[in-house]
C-alpha positions as CSV (number, residue, x, y, z in Angstrom):
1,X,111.4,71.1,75.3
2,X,112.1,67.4,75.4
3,X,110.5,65.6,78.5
4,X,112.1,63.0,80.7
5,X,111.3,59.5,80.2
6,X,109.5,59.8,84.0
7,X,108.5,63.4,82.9
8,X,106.2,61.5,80.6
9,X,105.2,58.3,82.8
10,X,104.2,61.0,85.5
11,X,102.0,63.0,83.1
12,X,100.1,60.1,81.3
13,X,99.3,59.3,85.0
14,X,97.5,62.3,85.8
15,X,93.7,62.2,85.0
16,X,92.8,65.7,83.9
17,X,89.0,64.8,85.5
18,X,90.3,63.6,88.7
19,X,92.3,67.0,88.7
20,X,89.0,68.8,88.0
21,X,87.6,67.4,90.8
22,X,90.2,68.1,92.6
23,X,90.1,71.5,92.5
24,X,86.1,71.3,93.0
25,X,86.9,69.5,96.1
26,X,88.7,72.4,97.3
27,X,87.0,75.2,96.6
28,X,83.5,73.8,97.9
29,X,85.6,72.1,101.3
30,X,83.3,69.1,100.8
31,X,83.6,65.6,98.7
32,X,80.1,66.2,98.8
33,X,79.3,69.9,97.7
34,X,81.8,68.7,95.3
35,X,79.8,65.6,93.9
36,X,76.7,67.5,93.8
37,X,78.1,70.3,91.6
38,X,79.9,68.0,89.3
39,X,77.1,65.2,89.0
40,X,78.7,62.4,90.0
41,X,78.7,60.1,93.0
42,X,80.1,61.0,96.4
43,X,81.9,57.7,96.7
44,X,83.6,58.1,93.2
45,X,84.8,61.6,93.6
46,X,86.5,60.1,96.5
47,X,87.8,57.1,94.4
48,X,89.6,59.6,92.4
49,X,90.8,61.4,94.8
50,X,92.1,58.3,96.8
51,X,93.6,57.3,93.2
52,X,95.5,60.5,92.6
53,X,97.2,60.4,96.1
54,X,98.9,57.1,95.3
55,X,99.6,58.2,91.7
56,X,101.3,60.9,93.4
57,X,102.4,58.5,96.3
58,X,101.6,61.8,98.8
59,X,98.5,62.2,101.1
60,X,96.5,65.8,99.6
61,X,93.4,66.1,101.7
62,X,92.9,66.1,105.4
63,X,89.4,64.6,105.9
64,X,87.6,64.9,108.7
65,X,83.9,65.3,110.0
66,X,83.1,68.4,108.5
67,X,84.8,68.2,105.4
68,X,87.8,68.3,103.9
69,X,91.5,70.2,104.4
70,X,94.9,70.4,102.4
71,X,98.0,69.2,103.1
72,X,100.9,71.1,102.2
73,X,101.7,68.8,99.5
74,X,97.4,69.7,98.4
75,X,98.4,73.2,98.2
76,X,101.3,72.9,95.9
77,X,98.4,70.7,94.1
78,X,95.9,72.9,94.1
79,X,98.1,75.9,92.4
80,X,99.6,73.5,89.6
81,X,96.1,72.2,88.8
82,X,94.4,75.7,88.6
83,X,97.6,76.4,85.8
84,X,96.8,73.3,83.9
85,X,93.0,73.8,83.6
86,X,93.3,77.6,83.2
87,X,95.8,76.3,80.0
88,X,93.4,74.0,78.7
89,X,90.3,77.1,78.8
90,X,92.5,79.4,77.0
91,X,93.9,76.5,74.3
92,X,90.4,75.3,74.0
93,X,89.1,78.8,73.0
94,X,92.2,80.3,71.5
95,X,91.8,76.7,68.6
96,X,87.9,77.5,68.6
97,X,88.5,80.9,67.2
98,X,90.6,79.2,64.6
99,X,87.4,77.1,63.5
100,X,85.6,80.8,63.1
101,X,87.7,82.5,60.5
102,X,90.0,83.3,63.1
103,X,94.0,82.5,62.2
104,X,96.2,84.1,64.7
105,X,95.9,85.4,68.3
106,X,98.8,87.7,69.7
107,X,98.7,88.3,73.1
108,X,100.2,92.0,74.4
109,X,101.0,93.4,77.5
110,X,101.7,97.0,77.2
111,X,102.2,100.4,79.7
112,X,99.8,103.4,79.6
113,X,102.4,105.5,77.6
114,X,103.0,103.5,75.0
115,X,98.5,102.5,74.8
116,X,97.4,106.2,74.7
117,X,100.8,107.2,72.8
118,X,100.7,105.1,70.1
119,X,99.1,101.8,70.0
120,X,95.7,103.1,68.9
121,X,97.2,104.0,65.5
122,X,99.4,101.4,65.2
123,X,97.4,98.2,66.6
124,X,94.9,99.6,64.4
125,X,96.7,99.8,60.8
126,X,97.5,96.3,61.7
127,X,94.2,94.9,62.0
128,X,92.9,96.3,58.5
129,X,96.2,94.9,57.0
130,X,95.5,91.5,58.6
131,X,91.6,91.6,59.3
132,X,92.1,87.6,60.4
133,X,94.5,88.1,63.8
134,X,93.1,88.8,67.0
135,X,95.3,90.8,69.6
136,X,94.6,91.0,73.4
137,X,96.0,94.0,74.6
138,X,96.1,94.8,78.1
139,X,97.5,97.4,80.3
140,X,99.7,96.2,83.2
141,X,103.2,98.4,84.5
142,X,106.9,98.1,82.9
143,X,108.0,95.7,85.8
144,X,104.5,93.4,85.4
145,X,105.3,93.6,81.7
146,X,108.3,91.9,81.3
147,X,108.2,89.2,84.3
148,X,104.7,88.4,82.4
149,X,107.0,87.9,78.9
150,X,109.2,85.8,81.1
151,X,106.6,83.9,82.3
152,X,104.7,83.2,79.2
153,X,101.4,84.9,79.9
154,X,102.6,87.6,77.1
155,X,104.0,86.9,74.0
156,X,105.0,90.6,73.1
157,X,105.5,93.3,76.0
158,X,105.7,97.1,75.1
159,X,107.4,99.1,78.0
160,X,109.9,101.1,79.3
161,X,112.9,99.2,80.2
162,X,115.3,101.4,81.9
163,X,115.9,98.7,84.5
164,X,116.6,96.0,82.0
165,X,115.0,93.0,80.8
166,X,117.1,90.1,82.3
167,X,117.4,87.4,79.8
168,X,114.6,88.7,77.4
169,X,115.3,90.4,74.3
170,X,114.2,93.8,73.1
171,X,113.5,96.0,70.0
172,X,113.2,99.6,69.9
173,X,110.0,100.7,69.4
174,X,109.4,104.6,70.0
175,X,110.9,107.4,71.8
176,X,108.7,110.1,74.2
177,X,109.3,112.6,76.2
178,X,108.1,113.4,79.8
179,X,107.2,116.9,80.3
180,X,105.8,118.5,83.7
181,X,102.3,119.8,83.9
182,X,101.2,122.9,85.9
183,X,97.5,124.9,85.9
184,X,97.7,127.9,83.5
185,X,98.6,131.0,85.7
186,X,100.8,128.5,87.6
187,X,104.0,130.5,88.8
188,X,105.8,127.5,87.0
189,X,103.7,128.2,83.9
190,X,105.8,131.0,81.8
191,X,109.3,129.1,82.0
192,X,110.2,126.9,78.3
193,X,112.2,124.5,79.9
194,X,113.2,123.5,83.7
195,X,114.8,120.5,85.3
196,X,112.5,118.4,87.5
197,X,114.1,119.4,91.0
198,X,112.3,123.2,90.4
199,X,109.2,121.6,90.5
200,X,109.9,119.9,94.1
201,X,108.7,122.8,96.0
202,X,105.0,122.1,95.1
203,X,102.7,119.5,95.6
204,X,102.7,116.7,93.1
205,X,100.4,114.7,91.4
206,X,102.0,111.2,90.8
207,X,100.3,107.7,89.0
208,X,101.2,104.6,90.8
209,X,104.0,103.9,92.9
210,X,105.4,101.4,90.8
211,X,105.2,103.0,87.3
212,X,108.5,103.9,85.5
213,X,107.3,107.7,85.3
214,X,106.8,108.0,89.3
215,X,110.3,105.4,89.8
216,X,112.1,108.1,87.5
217,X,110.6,111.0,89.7
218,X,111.4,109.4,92.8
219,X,115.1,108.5,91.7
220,X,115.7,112.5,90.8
221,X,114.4,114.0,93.4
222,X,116.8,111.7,95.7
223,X,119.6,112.6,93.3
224,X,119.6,116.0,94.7
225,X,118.9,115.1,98.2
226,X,114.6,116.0,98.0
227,X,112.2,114.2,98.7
228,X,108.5,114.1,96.4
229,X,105.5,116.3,98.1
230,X,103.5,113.6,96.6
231,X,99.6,115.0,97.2
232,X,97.5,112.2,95.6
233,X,98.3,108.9,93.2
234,X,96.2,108.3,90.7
235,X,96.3,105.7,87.6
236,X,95.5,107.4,84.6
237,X,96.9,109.9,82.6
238,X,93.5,111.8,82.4
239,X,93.1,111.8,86.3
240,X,96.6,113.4,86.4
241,X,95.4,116.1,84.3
242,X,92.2,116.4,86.1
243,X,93.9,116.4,89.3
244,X,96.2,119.8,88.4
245,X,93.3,121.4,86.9
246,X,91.9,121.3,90.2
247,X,94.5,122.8,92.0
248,X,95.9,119.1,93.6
249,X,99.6,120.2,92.6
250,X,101.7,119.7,89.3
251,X,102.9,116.3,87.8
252,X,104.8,114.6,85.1
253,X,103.6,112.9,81.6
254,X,104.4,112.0,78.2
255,X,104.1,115.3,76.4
256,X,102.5,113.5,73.3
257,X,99.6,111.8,75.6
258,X,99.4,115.5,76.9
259,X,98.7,116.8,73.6
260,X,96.3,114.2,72.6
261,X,93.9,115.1,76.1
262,X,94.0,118.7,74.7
263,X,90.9,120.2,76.3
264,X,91.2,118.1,79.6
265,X,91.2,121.0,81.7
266,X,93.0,124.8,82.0
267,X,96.9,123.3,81.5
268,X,100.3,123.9,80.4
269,X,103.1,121.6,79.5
270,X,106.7,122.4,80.6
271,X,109.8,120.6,78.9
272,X,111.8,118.7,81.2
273,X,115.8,119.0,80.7
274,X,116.7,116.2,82.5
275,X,118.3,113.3,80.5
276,X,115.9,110.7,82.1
277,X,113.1,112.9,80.7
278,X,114.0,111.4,77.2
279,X,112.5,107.9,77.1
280,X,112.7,104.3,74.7
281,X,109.8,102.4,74.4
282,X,110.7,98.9,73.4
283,X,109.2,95.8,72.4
284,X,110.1,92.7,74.8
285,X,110.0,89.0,74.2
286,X,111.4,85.9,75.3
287,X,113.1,85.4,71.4
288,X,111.5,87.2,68.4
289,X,112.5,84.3,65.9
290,X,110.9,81.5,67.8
291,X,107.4,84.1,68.1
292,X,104.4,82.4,66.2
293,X,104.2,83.7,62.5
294,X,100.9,86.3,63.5
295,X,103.6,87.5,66.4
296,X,106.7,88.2,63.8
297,X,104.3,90.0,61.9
298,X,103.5,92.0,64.1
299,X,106.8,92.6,65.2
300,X,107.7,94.2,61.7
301,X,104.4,96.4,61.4
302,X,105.7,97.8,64.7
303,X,109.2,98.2,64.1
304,X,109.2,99.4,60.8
305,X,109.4,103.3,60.3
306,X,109.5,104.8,63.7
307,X,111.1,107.2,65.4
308,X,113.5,104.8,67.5
């Protein structure tokens, strides 16, 4: 991105310290507290401060006798400035790993499906081909996924994306399938195969509201005009099992993250027939060929002989 002749005059204005103080400013509520903390003088914190409302030709701080306030225009401040320094941390430590032995950082969002799935195995055949990239994986919903792609804090997302992705683009990654789980002895517990809606006359155990695998039990249910006898959420997979075991009521899961908590209580799996039962994992970024190198890589190790 090419910056504005006044894009540029407006950022070689800005004095990353005077920002850091700032934000010290506002957190303590004093010029004081603030001075003390960052071991310099009252009168030049508030120098600074004075200098970086005319740079920005706006008043930021209310001042009064028992310290200090912000103006609407402070606020807007306060959030960009927190951004900038919280940019600076992460560059400053992302290039220091690069002076350890450390030549490529990937950072990935993903859903619990597709971590206790498949990324175990996969992340980890990685790694001992390319011993030198570090990956920061963390778990977050399909919807937090991709608006976190969109927004830059992810380079690669793993998700569901029944809804869409927007402007992103998308690769397929791996297909699973959502079966219901019922206690062994469970009336429900001899049948092969049902659709969902024979499982709405009992009590459900559901993860959280806004996960793709509750959205899709929600939207079938109101397909046939039922509603969910939702008894307890929970966020993990293993609390879902747990919760059956103990009699809470039946719910719905990847059958493969079934079979890998084998042992995690007295259950049985049930397939589900409905089409929406039969789901894509995908891999979401804002463009794949403008990824870093360590990204593209692995991009490929991912993408390349799987079930899709």
């Amino acid at each position: 991105m090419t910056l504005k002749s006044s894009e540029r005059n407006f950022a070689r204005r800005i004095d990353l310290t005077s920002l850091q103080l700032f934000v010290a400013v506002c957190e303590l509520g004093s010029i004081g507290k603030a001075a003390e903390r960052e071991f310099i003088a009252a009168s030049a914190v508030s120098k600074r401060l004075s200098d970086l409302e005319a740079t920005l030709g706006t008043a930021l701080l209310y001042r009064h006798t028992r310290g200090v306030g912000l103006t609407p225009a402070g606020e807007s401040l306060l959030h960009h400035a927190r951004s900038v320094l919280f940019s600076l941390e992460k560059m400053q430590g992302e290039l220091s790993e690069y002076a350890d032995g450390v030549r490529g950082h990937v950072r990935v969002h993903a859903s619990i499906s597709a971590i206790v799935q498949f990324l175990p195995e996969d992340l980890g055949a990685f790694i001992r081909t390319h011993p030198e990239v570090k990956i920061d994986l963390e778990e977050h919903l399909s919807t937090e996924i991709v608006r976190a792609v969109a927004e830059g804090a992810a380079d690669l997302g793993i998700c569901n994306v029944a809804d869409g992705v927007g402007e992103l683009q998308s690769l397929p990654y791996r297909t699973d399938k959502l079966v219901l789980i019922v206690p062994r002895g469970h009336v429900l517990s001899e049948q092969a195969a049902i659709y969902f809606e024979a499982s709405l006359d009992y009590d459900q155990v559901g993860l959280h509201t806004n996960s793709s695998i509750y959205i899709a039990m929600q939207q079938a249910a109101a397909a046939v005009g039922r509603t969910i006898k939702l008894r307890i959420h929970v966020t993990s997979l293993d609390a879902v099992c747990r919760m059956i075991h103990n009699g809470l009521g039946v719910g719905v899961m990847p059958q493969r993250a079934f079979e890998l908590m084998n042992g995690v209580g007295e259950l049985a799996s049930i397939e589900l027939l409905d089409d929406w039962a039969l789901r894509r994992i995908h891999l979401v970024a804002r463009d794949f060929s403008t990824l870093p190198v360590t990204a593209r890589l692995l991009v490929e190790h991912l993408t390349a002989d799987q079930d899709t």
